[in-house]
N, C-alpha and C positions, 0 to 999 in steps of 0.2 A: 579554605580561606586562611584559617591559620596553620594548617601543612600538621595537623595530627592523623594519626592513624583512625580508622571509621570507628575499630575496637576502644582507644581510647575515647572516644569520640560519645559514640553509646555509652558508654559505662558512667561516664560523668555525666552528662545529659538525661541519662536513663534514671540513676540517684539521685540527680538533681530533681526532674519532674515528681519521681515517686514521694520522695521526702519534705517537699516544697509544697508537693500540691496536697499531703497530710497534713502540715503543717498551715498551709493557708484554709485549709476547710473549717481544718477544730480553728482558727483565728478568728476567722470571720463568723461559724457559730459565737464564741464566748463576745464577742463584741457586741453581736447582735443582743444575745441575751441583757448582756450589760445596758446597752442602749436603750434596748427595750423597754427596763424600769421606767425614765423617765421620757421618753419620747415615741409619740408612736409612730414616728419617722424613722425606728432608729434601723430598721432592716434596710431602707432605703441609701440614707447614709453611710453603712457598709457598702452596699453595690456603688457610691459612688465615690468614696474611699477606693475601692478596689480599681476604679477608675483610675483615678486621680494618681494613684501611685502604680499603676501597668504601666502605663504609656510612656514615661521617663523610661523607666528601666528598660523596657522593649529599646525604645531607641536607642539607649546604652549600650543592649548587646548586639544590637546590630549593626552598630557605628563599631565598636569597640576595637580598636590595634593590637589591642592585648589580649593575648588567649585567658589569663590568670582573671583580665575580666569580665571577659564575655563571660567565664563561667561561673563567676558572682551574680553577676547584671543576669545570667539566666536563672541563678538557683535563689536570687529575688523575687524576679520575675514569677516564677514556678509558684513562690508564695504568694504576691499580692492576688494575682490574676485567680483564683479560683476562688477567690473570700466571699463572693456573691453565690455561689452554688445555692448552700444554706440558705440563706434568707431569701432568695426568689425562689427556693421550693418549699418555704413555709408560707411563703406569702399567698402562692397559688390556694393554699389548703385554706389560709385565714379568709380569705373572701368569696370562697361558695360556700352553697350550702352541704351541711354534712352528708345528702346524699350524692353530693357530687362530687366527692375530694377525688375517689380512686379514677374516673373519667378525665377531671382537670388537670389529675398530674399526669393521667395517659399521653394528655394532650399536648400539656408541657413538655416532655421528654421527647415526646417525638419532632415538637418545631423547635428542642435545642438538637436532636440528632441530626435534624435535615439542614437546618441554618447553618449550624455551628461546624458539626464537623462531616458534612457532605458537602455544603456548599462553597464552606470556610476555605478548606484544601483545593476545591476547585479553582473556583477564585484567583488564589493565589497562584497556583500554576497556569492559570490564562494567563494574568496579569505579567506573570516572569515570562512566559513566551513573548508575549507581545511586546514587552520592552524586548525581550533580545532579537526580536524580527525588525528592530529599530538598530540594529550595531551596537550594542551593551554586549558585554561580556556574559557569560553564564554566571556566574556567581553576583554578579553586578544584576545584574535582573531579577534575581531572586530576591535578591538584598531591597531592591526596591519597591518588589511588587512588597515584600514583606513591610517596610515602611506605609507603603501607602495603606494596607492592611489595619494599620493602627486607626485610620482615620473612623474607623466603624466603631472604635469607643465612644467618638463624638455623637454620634448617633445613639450609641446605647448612655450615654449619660444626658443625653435631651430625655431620653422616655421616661428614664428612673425618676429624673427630677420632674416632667407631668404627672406622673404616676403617683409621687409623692405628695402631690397638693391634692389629691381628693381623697387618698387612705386614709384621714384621719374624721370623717364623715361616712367613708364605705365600710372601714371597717366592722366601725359598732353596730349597723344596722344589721348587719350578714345575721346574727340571731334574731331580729324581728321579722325579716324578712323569712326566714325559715318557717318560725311560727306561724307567719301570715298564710307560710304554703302546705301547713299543716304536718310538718316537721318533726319529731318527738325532742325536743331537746331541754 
């Protein structure tokens, strides 16, 4: 689209992801931490920060004319986008009980492997076929299945926010509830 070579192409892309998505992980840890203190929403509000600031920027690099920005708008991107990692795999652990954490997060991992990046990639390459079996160009197709792609943060920021109006009732209970099932904690 913007006529670079594949090699320059990886290599910024590749730094971008690697550095971005180091960068967005310890972020949205130290956030959460912070938030933590006073809210016990605040893991929540990370996930939906991480929201709120993906989806601009996605759109930016995919709309973008300028190579100089696409690879901003990506090595953004790279940061906001993974801020939730952290605190929805602590979250998993804060609300079973402690004989359950190593099965919850088994469980977890495996419906972010299958959703996320099995079904995710699929997806998106249906979707660009099927636009370009409509007369879209190849890149045009992609571009858009990739847009409409975005629209699943809508989705993932409906759940965060139900999800968040009852953790502050489910949480505290997780140790009586333990107790009640004979727990040692």
């Amino acid at each position: 689209m913007h006529g670079v070579s594949a090699s320059e192409a990886g290599t910024v892309l590749g730094l971008s992801a690697a550095i971005g998505g180091w960068l967005g992980v310890t972020l949205g840890g130290v956030m959460t931490d912070r938030l933590r203190r006073t809210h016990i929403r605040g893991k929540f509000y990370v996930g939906m920060a991480s929201i709120v600031l993906s989806v601009p920027l996605g759109i930016g690099l995919l709309v973008s004319e300028s190579l100089t920005q696409a690879y901003v708008f990506n090595f953004l991107f790279a940061v906001t986008s993974p801020m939730w990692i952290g605190p929805a795999t602590s979250t998993v652990n804060d609300l079973v009980l402690p004989r359950m954490r190593a099965i919850a997060s088994a469980f977890y991992l495996l419906m972010v492997t299958f959703i996320g990046l099995a079904l995710g990639p699929y997806t998106i390459g249906y979707l660009s076929d099927s636009y370009a079996a409509e007369g879209m160009a190849s890149a045009e197709s992609l571009q858009k299945a990739m847009l409409t792609g975005l629209l699943m943060y809508g989705l993932a920021f409906l759940t965060l926010y139900l999800a968040s109006r009852y953790v502050a009732t489910e949480e505290p209970q997780r140790l009586k509830r333990a107790r009640a099932m004979g727990e040692a904690v």
